[in-house]
N, C-alpha and C positions, 0 to 999 in steps of 0.2 A: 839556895837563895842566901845572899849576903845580907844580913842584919845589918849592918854598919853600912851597905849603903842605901837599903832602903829607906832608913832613917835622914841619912845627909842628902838624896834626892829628895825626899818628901818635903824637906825644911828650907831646902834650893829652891826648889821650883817654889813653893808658897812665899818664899822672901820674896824672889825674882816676877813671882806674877804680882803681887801684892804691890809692889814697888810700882810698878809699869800700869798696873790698876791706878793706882795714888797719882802718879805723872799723869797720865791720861786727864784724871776729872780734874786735876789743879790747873792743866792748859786749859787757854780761852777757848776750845775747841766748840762747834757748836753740837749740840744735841743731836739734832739732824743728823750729824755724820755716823753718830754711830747708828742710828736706825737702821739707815739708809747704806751704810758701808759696814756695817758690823759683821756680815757674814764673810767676809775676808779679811778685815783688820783681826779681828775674835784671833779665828786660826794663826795667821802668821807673827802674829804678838806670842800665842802659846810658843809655835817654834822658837821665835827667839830665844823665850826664855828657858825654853829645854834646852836648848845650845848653850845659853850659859851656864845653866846646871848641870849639862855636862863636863864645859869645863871646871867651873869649881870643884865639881864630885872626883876630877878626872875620867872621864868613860870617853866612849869612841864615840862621835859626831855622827855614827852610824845607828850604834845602839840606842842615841839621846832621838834622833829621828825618829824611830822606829817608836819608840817609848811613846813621845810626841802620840801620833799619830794612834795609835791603839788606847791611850787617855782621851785622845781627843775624842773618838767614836765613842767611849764611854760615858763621857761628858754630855754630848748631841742627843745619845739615848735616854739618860738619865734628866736632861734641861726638862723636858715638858712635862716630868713627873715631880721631880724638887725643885724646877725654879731654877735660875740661873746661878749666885750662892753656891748653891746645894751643887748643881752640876760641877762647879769650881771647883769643890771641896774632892768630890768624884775623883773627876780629871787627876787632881795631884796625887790620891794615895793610889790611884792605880799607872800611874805614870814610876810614883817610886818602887810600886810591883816588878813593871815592867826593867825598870833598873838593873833590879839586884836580881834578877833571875837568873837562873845559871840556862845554859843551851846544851841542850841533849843531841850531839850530831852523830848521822848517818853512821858515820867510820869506827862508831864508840860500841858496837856492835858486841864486841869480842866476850862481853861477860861481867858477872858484877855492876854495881851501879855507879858507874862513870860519868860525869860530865866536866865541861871542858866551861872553865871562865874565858871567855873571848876577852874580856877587857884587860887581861895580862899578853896579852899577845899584840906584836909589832907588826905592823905591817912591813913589806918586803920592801927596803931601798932599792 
């Protein structure tokens, strides 16, 4: 696991959702919507701003997805036990987990304790 970047995710995404939280309640939007539309705005606001916390962190749009999505079940789980907040708070330190994790693949077999950082690795032109 990367120290340095579970710290610059966890503080990404917290800027990046907090921000987007702050826009949201400052537009004239009405109440209603989020009632009524939250269970799909909620999610694709998270994505968003895991995309940009990927970029800033630099990580792959793969990894920041993946992350995304395995916070987000964390979160969903966590809401009806801590409240929405609390689920927030959830979502982002296990979202920065998800980050800095290194991936133990298949082929790493050979011996010794190997893994492999995908986020140094280029995709094929």
């Amino acid at each position: 696991m990367s120290v340095s970047i579970l710290w610059r995710a966890i503080l990404a995404q917290a800027i990046a959702v907090g921000a987007l939280f702050a826009l949201l309640l400052a537009l004239p939007l009405p109440a209603a919507l989020f009632r009524e539309q939250g269970a799909w705005i909620g999610p694709l606001s998270w994505l968003a701003c895991a995309l940009v916390t990927a970029r800033v962190v630099g990580l792959g749009s793969g990894r920041a997805v993946a992350a995304a999505l395995a916070s987000g079940l964390a979160a969903v789980a966590a809401g009806p036990v801590i409240g929405h907040t609390g689920a927030m708070v959830t979502g982002v330190l296990v979202f920065g987990l998800a980050c800095a994790a290194r991936v133990r693949l298949p082929s790493d077999r050979g011996g010794g304790d190997r893994t492999r950082d995908l986020r140094l690795e280029r995709p094929a032109s």
